[in-house]
C-alpha positions as CSV (number, residue, x, y, z in Angstrom):
1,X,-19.3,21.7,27.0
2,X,-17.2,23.9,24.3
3,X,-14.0,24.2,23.1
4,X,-11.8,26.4,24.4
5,X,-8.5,28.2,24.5
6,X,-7.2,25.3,27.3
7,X,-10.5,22.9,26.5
8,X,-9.2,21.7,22.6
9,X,-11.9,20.3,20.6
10,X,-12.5,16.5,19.7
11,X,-11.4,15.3,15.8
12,X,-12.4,12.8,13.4
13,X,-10.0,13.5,10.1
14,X,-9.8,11.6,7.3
15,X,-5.9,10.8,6.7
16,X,-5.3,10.1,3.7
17,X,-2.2,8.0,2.3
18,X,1.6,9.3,2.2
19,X,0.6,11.0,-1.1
20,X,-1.3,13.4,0.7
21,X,2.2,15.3,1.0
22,X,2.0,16.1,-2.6
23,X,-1.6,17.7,-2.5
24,X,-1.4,21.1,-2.2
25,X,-5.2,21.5,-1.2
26,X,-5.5,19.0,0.9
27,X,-2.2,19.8,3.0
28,X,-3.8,23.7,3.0
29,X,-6.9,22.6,4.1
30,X,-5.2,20.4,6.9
31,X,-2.5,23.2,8.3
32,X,-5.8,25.7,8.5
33,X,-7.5,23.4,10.3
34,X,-5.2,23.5,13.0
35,X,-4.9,27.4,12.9
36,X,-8.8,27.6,14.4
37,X,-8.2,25.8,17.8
38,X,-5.3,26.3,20.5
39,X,-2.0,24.3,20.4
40,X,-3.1,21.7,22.8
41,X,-0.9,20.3,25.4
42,X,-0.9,16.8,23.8
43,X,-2.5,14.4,21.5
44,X,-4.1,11.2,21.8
45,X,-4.2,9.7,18.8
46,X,-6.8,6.5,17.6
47,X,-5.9,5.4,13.9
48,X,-7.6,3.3,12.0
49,X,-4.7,1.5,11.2
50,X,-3.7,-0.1,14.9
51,X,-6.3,-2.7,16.2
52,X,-5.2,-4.5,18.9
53,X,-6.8,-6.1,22.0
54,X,-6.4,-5.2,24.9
55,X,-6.2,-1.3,24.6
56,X,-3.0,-0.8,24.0
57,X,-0.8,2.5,23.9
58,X,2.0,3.2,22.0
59,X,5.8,3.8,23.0
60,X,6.1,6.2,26.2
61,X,10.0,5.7,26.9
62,X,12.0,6.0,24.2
63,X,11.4,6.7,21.0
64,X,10.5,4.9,18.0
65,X,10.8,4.7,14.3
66,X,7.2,5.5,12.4
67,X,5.2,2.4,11.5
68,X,5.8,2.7,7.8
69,X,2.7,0.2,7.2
70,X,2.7,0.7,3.7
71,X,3.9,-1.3,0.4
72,X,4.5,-0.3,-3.0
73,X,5.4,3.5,-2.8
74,X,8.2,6.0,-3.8
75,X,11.3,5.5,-1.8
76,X,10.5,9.1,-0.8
77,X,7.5,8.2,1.7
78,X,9.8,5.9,3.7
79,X,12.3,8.3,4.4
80,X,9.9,10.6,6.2
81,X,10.3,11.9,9.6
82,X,7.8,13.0,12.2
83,X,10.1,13.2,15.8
84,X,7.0,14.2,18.0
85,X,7.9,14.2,21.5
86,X,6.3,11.1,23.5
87,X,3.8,11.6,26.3
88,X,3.8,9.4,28.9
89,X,2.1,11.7,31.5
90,X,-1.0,11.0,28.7
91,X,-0.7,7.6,28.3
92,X,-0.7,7.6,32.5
93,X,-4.2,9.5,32.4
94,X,-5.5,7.3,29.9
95,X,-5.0,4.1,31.6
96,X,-6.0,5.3,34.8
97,X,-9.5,6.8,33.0
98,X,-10.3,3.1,31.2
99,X,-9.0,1.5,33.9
100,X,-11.7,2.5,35.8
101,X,-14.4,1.8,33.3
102,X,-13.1,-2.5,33.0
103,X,-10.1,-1.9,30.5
104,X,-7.1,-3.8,30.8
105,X,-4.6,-1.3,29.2
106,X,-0.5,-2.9,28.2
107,X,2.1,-0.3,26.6
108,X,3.9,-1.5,23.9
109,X,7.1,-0.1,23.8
110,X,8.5,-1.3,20.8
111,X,5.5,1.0,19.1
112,X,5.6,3.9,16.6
113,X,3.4,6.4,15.1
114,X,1.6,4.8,11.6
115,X,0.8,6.6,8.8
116,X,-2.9,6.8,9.9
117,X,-1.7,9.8,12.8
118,X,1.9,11.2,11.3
119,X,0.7,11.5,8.3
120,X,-2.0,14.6,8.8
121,X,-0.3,15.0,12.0
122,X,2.9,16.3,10.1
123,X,0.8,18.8,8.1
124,X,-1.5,19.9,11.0
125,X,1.8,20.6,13.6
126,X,4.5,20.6,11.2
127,X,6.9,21.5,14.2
128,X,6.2,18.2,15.6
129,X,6.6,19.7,18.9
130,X,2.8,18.2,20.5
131,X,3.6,15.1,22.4
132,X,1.5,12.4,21.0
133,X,0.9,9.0,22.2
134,X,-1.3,6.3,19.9
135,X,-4.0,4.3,21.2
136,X,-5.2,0.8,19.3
137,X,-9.3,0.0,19.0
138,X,-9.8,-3.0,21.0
139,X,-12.8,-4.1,18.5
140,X,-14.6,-2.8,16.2
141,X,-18.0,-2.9,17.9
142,X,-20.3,0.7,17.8
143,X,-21.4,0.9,20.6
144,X,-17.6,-0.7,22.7
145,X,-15.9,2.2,20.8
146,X,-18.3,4.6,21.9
147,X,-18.6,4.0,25.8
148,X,-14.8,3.7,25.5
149,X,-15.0,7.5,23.6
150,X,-16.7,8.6,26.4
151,X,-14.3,7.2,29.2
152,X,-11.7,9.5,27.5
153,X,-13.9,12.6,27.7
154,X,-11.9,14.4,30.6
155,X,-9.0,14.3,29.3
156,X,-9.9,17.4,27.5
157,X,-9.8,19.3,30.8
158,X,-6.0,18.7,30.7
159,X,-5.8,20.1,27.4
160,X,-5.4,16.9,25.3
161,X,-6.6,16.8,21.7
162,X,-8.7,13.6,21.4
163,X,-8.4,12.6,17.4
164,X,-10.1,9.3,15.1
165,X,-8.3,9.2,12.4
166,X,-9.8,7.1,9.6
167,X,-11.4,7.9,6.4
168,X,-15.4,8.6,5.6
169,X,-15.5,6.2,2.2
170,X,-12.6,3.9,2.0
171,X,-13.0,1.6,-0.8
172,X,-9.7,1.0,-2.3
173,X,-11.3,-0.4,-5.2
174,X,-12.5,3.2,-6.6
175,X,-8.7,4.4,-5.9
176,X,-7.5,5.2,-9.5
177,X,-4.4,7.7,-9.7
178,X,-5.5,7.5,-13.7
179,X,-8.4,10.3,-12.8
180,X,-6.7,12.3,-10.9
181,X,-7.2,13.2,-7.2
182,X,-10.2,15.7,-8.2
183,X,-11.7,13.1,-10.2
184,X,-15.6,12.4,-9.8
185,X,-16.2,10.2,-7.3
186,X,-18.3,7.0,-7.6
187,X,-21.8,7.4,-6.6
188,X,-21.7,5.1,-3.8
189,X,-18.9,7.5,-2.5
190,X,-21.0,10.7,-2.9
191,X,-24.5,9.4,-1.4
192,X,-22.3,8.2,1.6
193,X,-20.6,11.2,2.4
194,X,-23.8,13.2,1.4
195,X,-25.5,10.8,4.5
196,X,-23.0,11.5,6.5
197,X,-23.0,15.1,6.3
198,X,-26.6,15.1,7.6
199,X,-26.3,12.4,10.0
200,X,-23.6,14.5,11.9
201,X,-25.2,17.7,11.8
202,X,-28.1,16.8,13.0
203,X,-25.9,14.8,15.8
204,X,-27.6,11.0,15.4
205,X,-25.6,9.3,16.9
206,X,-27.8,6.2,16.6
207,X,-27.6,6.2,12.8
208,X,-24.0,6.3,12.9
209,X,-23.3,4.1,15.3
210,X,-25.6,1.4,12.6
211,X,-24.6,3.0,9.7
212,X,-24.7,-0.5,8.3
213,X,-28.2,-0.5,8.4
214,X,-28.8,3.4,8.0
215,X,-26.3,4.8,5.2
216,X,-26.9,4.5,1.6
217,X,-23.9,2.1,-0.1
218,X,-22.8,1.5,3.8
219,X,-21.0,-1.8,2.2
220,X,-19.5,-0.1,-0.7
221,X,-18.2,2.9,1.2
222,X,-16.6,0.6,3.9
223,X,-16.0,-2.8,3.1
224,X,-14.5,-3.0,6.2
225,X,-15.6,-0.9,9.1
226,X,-11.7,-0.1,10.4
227,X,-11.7,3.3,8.4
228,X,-15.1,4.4,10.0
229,X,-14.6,2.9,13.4
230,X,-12.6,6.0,14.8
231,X,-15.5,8.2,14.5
232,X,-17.0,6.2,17.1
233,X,-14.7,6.7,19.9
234,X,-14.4,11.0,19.1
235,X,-18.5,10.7,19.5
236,X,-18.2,8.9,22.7
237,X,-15.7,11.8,24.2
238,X,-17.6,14.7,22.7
239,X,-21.2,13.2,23.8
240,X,-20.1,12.2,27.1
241,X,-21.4,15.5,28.6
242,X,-24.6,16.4,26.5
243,X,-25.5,16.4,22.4
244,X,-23.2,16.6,20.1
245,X,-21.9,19.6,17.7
246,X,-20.2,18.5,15.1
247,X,-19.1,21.3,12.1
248,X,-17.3,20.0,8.7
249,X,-13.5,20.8,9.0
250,X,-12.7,19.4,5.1
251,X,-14.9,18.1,2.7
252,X,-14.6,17.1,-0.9
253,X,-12.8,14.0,-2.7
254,X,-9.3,12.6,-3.2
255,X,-9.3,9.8,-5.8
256,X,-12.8,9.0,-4.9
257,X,-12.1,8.5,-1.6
258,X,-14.5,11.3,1.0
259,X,-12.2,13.4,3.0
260,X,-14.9,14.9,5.1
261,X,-13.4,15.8,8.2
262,X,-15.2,17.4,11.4
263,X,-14.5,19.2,14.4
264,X,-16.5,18.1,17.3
265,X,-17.4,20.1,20.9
């Protein structure tokens, strides 16, 4: 099962922080990206930055302001606006989907977009004319995210863009605005990305799913599994109906931070 012109593609971007406004490359590199696959006709979004048990969905009947969840930052990076239209007929599909598969789903209407999905979001449909709707990871267990992933698989059929938005090293500790954001990365952060790289091409989803056990530096890379995590549920929906394709959208470093990206069918 491909992507097509109606059929949109699966995601797993890295998002970076609100300074990813000011890099030229990386905000290229994100608006092309969205240039190779058809508007869809929503967006179901699963950041890194909203765990929360049960599944939970974001607002659906009015709108809300973005989650600035953030601290320390230019005044500038609170004032920004992404107005994307909500999408409740989404958020209807999705609960009916996990519904069926044990999940207990709540909305929380009092729920905005974070910085983990407006962020590339504003760069990738600058319009902000997709209706998006965000959805929290109930845990951060491999395998739960996955079979989750693959209860969302047929939501592609409607045209949904199914996106994990984390990061594939976050290690805060190597973030130093001193070097620059095409500073060499630490080691730790190359031989990761490097493994991960061949681990998706070659579609293991085994390794990935224990990349604690399987990646070089796995503890350095993520000290915390929240930033990976996401890449588990987009493997779930893009396996659910056969092996898994997975082609590098983005690669390369920001502040030592991998911002390998990929586009999944």
């Amino acid at each position: 099962m491909t992507a097509t012109a109606t059929r949109p593609p699966i995601l797993f971007l890295s998002h970076g922080a609100p300074p990813l406004a000011d890099d030229r490359t990386w905000t290229r590199e994100l608006k092309d990206w969205s240039g190779t696959f058809s508007k869809p006709k929503d967006i179901l979004m699963i950041s890194a930055h909203w765990e929360n048990a049960p599944v939970s969905l974001s607002a659906t009947q009015r709108p809300q302001e973005l989650v600035y969840d953030f601290w320390g930052f230019p005044q500038k990076y609170y004032d920004v606006r992404y107005d994307a239209p909500l999408a409740p007929e989404l958020a209807d599909e999705v609960e009916k989907l996990t519904s069926q598969h044990g999940h207990h789903v709540e909305r929380d209407e009092t729920r905005g977009l974070d910085h983990g999905a407006y962020v590339p979001l504003k760069e990738m449909f600058p319009k902000a004319d997709v209706p998006v709707v965000q959805m929290s990871m109930p845990t951060l267990d491999p395998k739960g995210l996955f079979e989750l992933g693959r209860t969302l698989a047929p939501l592609r059929d409607r045209g949904t863009l199914i996106v994990g938005s984390g990061f594939t090293t976050h290690n805060l500790r190597w973030f130093n605005p001193a070097a620059g954001p095409d500073g060499t990365p630490p080691a730790a952060s190359s031989e990761f990305d490097h493994w991960a790289e061949e681990a998706m091409a070659r579609g293991d989803v085994d390794a990935i799913l224990d990349f604690i056990h399987k990646a070089p530096a796995a503890r350095e890379a993520h000290p915390r599994s929240e930033h990976w995590a996401p890449l588990y549920v987009a493997l779930g929906a893009a396996s659910a109906s056969g092996g898994i394709d997975a082609q590098t959208a983005i690669d390369g470093f920001w502040f030592g931070l991998s911002k390998r990206s990929w586009t999944l069918t």
